[in-house]
C-alpha positions as CSV (number, residue, x, y, z in Angstrom):
1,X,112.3,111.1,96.8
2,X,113.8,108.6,98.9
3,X,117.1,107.6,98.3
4,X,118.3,103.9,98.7
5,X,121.9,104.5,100.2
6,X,124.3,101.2,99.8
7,X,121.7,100.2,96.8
8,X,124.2,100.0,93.3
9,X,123.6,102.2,90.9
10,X,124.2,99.8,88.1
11,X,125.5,96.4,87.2
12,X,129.0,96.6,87.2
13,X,130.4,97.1,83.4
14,X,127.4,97.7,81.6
15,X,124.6,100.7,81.4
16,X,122.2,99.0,83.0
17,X,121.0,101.4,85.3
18,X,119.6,100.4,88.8
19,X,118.6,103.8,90.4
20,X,118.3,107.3,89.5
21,X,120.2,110.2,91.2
22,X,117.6,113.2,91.0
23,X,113.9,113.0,90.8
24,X,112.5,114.4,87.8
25,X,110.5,117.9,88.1
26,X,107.8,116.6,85.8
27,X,107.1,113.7,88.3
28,X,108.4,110.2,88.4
29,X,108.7,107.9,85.1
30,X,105.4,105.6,85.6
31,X,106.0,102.0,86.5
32,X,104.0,99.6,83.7
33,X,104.9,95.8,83.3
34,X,107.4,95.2,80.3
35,X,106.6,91.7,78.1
36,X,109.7,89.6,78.4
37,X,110.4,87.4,75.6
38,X,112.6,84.2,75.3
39,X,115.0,85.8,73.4
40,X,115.9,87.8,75.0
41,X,119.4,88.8,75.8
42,X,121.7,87.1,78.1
43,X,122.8,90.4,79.3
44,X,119.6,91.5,79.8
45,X,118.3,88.5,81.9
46,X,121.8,89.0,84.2
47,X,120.7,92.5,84.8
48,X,117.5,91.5,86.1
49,X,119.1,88.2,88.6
50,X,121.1,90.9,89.6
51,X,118.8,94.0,90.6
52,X,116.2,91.2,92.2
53,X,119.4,90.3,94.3
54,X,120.3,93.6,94.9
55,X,116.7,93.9,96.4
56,X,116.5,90.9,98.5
57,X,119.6,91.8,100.1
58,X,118.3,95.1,100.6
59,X,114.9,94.6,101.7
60,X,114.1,90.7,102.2
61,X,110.7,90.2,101.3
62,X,109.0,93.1,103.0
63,X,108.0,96.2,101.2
64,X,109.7,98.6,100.3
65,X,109.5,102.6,99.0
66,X,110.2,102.8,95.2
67,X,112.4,105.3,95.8
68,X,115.3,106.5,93.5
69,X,115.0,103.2,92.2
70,X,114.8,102.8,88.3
71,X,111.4,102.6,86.7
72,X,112.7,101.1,83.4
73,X,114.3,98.5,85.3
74,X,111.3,97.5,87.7
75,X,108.9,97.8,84.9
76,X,110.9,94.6,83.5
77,X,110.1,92.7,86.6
78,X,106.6,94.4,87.2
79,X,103.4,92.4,87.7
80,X,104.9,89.4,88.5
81,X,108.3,89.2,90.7
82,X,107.4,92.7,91.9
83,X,104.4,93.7,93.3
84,X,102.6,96.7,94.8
85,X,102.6,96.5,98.2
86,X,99.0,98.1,98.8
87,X,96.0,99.2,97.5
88,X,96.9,102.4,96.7
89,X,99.7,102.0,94.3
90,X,100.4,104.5,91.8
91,X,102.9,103.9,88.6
92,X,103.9,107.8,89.2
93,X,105.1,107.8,92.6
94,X,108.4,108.1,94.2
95,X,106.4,107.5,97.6
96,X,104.9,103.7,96.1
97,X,105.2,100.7,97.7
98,X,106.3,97.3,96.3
99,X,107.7,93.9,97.6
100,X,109.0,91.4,96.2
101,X,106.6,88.2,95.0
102,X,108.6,85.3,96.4
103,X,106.3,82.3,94.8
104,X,106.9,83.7,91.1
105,X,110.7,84.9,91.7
106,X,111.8,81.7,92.9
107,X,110.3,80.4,90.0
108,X,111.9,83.0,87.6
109,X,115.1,83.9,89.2
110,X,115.9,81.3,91.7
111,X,119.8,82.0,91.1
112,X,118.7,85.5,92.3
113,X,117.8,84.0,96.0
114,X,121.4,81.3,95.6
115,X,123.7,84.6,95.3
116,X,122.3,86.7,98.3
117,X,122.2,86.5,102.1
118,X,119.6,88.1,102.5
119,X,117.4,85.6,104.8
């Protein structure tokens, strides 16, 4: 499993994790797109403007190796501002590649692409 060094491990003063520090022996937690509801919490949406952040300034907009990043937390963004990178994605695997959808994050998170440099 690839680890994402300078990636956070969290937002800062919550549990909301970002990445993961071991794999897991049973194989990695499958990746599956989360329904997001308008209620939603206005912690929960700042956990997600901040992790897409963290990922633009990490990677831009080209792909990038899942990783030690968190499952539970891409799986909120999942099928629409993240994408698999290739045909053969699989929800299981450390080794999969994503990128980010620029069109619908813009759309969905344009304070996300205001608070990094990542251009």
């Amino acid at each position: 499993m690839l680890k994402h060094r300078g990636f956070p491990s969290r937002l800062p003063g919550t549990d909301y994790q970002f990445t993961i520090r071991r794999d897991n022996p049973k194989g990695a937690t499958p990746i599956k797109a989360r329904e997001r509801y308008a209620d939603r919490l206005p912690n929960d949406r700042k956990a997600d403007i901040n992790f897409l952040s963290c990922l633009l300034e990490q990677f831009g907009l080209e792909p990038f190796v899942r990783g030690n990043l968190d499952a539970g937390r891409i799986s909120w963004l999942f099928g629409r501002e993240i994408v698999p990178a290739d045909d053969n994605f699989a929800p299981d695997d450390y080794e999969a590649m994503l990128r980010i959808n620029e069109d619908v994050a813009r759309k969905s998170y344009p304070k996300a692409f205001d608070e990094t440099n990542w251009q």
